[in-house]
C-alpha positions as CSV (number, residue, x, y, z in Angstrom):
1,X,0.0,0.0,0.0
2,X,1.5,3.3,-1.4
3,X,1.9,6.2,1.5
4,X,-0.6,9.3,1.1
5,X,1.3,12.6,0.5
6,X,1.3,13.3,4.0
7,X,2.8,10.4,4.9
8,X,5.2,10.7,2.5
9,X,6.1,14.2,3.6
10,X,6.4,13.4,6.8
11,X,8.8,10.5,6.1
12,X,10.9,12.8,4.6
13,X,11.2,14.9,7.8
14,X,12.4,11.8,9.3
15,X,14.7,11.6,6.7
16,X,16.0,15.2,6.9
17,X,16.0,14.6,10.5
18,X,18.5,11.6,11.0
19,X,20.8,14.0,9.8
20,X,20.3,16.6,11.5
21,X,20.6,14.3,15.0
22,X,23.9,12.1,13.8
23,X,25.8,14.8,12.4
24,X,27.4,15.8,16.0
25,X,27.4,12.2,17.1
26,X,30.2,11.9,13.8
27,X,32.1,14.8,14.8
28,X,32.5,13.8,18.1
29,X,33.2,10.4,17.7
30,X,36.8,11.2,16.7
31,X,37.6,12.6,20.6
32,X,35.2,10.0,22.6
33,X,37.8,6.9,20.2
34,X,40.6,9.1,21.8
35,X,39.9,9.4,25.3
36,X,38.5,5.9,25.3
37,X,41.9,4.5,23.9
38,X,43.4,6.8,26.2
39,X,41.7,5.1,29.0
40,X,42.1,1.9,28.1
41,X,45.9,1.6,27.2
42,X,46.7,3.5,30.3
43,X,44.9,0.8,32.3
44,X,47.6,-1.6,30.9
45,X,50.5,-0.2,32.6
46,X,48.9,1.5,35.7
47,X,50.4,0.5,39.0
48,X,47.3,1.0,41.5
49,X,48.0,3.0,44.9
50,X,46.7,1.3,48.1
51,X,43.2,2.4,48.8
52,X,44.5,4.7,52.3
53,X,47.0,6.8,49.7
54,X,44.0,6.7,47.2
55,X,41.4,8.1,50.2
56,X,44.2,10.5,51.5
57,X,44.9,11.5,48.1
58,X,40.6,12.3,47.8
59,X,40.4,14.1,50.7
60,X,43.6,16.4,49.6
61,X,41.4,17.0,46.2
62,X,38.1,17.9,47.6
63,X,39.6,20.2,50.2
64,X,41.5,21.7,47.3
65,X,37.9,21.8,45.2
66,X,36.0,22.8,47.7
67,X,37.4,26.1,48.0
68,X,36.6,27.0,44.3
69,X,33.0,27.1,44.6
70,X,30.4,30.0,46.1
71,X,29.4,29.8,49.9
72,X,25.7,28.2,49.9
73,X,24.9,31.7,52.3
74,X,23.8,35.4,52.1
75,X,28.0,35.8,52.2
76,X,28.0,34.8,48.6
77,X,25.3,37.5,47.4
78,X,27.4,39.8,49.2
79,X,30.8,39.6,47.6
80,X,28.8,39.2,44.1
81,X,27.1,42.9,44.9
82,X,30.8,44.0,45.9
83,X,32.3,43.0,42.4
84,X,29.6,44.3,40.6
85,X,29.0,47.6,42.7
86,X,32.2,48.6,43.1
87,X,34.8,47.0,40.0
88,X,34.5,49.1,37.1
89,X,35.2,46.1,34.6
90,X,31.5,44.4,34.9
91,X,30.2,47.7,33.8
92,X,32.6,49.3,31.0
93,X,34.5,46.6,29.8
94,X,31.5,44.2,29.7
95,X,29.0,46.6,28.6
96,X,26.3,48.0,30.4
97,X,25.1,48.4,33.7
98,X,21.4,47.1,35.5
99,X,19.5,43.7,35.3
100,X,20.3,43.6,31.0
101,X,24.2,43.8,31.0
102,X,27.2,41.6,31.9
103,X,27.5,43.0,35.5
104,X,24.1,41.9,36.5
105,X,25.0,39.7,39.6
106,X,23.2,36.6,38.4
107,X,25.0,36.4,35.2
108,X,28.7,37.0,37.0
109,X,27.5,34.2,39.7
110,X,26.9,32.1,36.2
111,X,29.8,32.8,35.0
112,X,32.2,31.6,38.0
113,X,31.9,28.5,37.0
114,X,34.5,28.7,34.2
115,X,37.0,29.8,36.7
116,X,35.8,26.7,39.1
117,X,36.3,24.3,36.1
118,X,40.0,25.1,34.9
119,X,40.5,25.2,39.1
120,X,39.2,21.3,38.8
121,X,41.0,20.5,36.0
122,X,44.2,22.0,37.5
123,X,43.5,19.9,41.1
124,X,43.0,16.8,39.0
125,X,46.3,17.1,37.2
126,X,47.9,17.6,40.5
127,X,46.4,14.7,41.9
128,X,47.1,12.2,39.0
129,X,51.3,13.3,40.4
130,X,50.3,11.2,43.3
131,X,48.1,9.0,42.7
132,X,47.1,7.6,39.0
133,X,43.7,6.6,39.4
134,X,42.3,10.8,38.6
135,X,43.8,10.5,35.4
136,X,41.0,8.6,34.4
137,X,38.7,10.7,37.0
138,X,40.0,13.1,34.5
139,X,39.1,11.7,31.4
140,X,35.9,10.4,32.4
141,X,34.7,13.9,33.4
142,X,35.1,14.5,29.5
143,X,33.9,11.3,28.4
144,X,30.9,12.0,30.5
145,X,30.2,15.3,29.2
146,X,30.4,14.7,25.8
147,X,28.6,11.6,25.6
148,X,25.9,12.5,28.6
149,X,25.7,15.8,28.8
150,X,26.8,15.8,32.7
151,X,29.7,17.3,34.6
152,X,31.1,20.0,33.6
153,X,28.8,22.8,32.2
154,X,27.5,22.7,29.1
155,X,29.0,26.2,27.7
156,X,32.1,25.6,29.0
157,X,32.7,22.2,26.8
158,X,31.6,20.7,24.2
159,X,28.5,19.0,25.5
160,X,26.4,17.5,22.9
161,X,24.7,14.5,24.6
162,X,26.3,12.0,22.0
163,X,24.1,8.8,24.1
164,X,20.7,10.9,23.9
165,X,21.0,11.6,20.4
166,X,22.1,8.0,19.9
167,X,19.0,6.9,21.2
168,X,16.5,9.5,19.5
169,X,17.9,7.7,16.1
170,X,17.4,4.7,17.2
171,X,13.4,5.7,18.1
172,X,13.5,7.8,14.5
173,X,14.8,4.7,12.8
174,X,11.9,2.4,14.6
175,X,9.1,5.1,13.3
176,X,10.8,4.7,9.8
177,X,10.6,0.9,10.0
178,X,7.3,0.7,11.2
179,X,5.5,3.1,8.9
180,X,7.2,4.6,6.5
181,X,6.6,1.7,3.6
182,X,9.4,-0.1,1.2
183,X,10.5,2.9,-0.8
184,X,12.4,3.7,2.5
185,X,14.0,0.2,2.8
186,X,17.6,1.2,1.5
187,X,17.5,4.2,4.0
188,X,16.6,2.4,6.6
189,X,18.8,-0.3,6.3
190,X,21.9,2.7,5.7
191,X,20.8,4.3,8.6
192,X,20.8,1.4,11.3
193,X,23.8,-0.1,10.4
194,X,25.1,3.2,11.2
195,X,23.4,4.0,14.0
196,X,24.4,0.2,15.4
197,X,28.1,1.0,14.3
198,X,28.3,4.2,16.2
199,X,27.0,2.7,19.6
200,X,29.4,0.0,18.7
201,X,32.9,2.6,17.5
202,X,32.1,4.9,20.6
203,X,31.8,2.1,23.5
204,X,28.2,2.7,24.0
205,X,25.4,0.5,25.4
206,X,22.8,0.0,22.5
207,X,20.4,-2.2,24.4
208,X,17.4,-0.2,24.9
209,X,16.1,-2.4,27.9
210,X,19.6,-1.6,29.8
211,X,20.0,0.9,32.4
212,X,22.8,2.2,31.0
213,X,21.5,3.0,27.6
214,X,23.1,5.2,26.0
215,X,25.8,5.5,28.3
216,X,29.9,5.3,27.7
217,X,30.8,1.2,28.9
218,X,33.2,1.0,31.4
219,X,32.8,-2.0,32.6
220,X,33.3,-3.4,28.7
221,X,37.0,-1.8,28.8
222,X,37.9,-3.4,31.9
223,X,36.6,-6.5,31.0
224,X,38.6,-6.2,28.0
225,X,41.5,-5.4,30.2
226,X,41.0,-8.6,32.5
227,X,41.0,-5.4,35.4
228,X,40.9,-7.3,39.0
229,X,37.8,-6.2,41.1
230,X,40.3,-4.0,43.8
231,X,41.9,-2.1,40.4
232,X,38.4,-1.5,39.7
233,X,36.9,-0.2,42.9
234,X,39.8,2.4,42.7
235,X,39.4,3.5,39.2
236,X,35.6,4.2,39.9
237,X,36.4,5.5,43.4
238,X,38.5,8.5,41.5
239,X,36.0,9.0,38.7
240,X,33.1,9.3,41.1
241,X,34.9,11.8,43.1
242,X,35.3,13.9,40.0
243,X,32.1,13.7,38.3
244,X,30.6,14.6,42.2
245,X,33.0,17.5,42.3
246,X,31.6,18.9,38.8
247,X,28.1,17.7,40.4
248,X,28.7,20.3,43.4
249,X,29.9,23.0,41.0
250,X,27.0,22.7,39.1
251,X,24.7,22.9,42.2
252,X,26.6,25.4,44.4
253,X,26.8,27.9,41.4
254,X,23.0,26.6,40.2
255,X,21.8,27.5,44.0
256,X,23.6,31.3,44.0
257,X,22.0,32.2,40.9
258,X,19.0,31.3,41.5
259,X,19.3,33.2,45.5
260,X,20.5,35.9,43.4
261,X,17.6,35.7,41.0
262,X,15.3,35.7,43.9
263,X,16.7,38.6,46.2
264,X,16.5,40.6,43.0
265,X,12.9,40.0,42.4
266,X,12.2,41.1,46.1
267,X,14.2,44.8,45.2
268,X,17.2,43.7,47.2
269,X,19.9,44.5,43.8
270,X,19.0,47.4,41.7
């Protein structure tokens, strides 16, 4: 049974839009190959510390970390309102004064977290000196980010949410299949060997009834590895503490803005 012109047309959108949602997957799938071989190979010749230099090693980092983010009190409003009120950068070199230009508080509280991530990244280097587990706390972060979306802030990497996109081709590719008719068979068949081969190229899981959909295997790499089950625990020991370091960015920052946000709307800025 031929499709009505409708269908057809709309057929096409799906066509048009496979594009539109693998094109970034392809262009990051370069970097997630490299930081996964980079993860991997180093795995080989990694001599793991004992887990009290590893914990000593943590607690070092999230001192170091902790200092790099706003206080979750009035204190931080009030050293924002200091910058802003009284450094004449916010205001001429950034253009503007008020609620609509840079030096609105909100937007400079926003805008701390670029300083907090290079501070991260800097602790993380000096930690991997000592101990070689947060070098792939390290990488992970980026893996994360690029192929999740979480971590580090989305306009201060190259976020692009490779597993989601992943996965809305995968539904696109089930609507073609199911209703789009024969004349789309070539397509379709181009288009999920693809979509199967990039799940497969960036160490994705592309079972839909996992958990981890979607998300960067780990466990595949140290399988692959033949990683013993202490090497493990310390290798996701240091990339927990990283990704919940980025975590408490994220929400420390989130939490100013948004006290900012509402001490403004009660006439307490401007």
């Amino acid at each position: 049974m031929s499709l009505s012109p409708t269908s057809t047309a709309v057929c096409n959108k799906l066509v048009r839009d496979y594009t539109s949602i693998v094109t970034p997957v392809r262009e990051a799938k370069a970097q997630i190959k490299q930081w996964a071989r980079d993860f991997e190979n180093k795995l080989y010749d990694t001599a793991f510390t004992p887990i009290g230099d590893l914990l000593n090693a943590i607690n070092d980092f999230q001192q170091q970390t902790g200092a790099l983010f706003p206080e979750d009190d009035v204190s931080a409003i009030d050293d924002i309102l200091f910058f802003t009120r009284n450094c004449s950068y916010f205001s001429d070199a950034l253009g503007g004064a008020g609620p609509s230009g840079k030096d609105n508080p909100a937007s400079l509280a926003t805008g701390m977290a670029a300083g907090a991530v290079d501070g991260i990244n800097q602790a993380i280097a000096q930690a991997t000196e000592a101990v070689p587990e947060f070098f792939f706390g390290g990488i992970a972060a980026n893996i994360d980010n690029l192929v999740n979306g979480i971590g580090i802030p989305k306009d201060l990497a190259n976020a692009s949410n490779v597993g989601e996109l992943l996965k809305q081709a995968d539904k696109l590719i089930e609507c073609i299949a199911s209703f789009c008719g024969v004349e789309y068979t070539s397509i379709l068949t181009f288009y999920t060997t693809e979509t199967q081969d990039l799940f497969s190229e960036l160490n994705l899981d592309s079972d839909p009834a996992s958990p981890r959909y979607g998300q960067f295997d780990y466990e595949a790499i140290y399988a692959r590895v033949g990683l013993n089950s202490s090497a493990i625990d310390n290798v996701n020991l240091a990339m927990s503490t990283v990704s919940d370091t980025f975590t408490q960015m994220n929400t420390s920052v989130g939490s100013t803005v948004s006290a900012i946000q509402n001490y403004a709307k009660a006439g307490g800025l401007f």
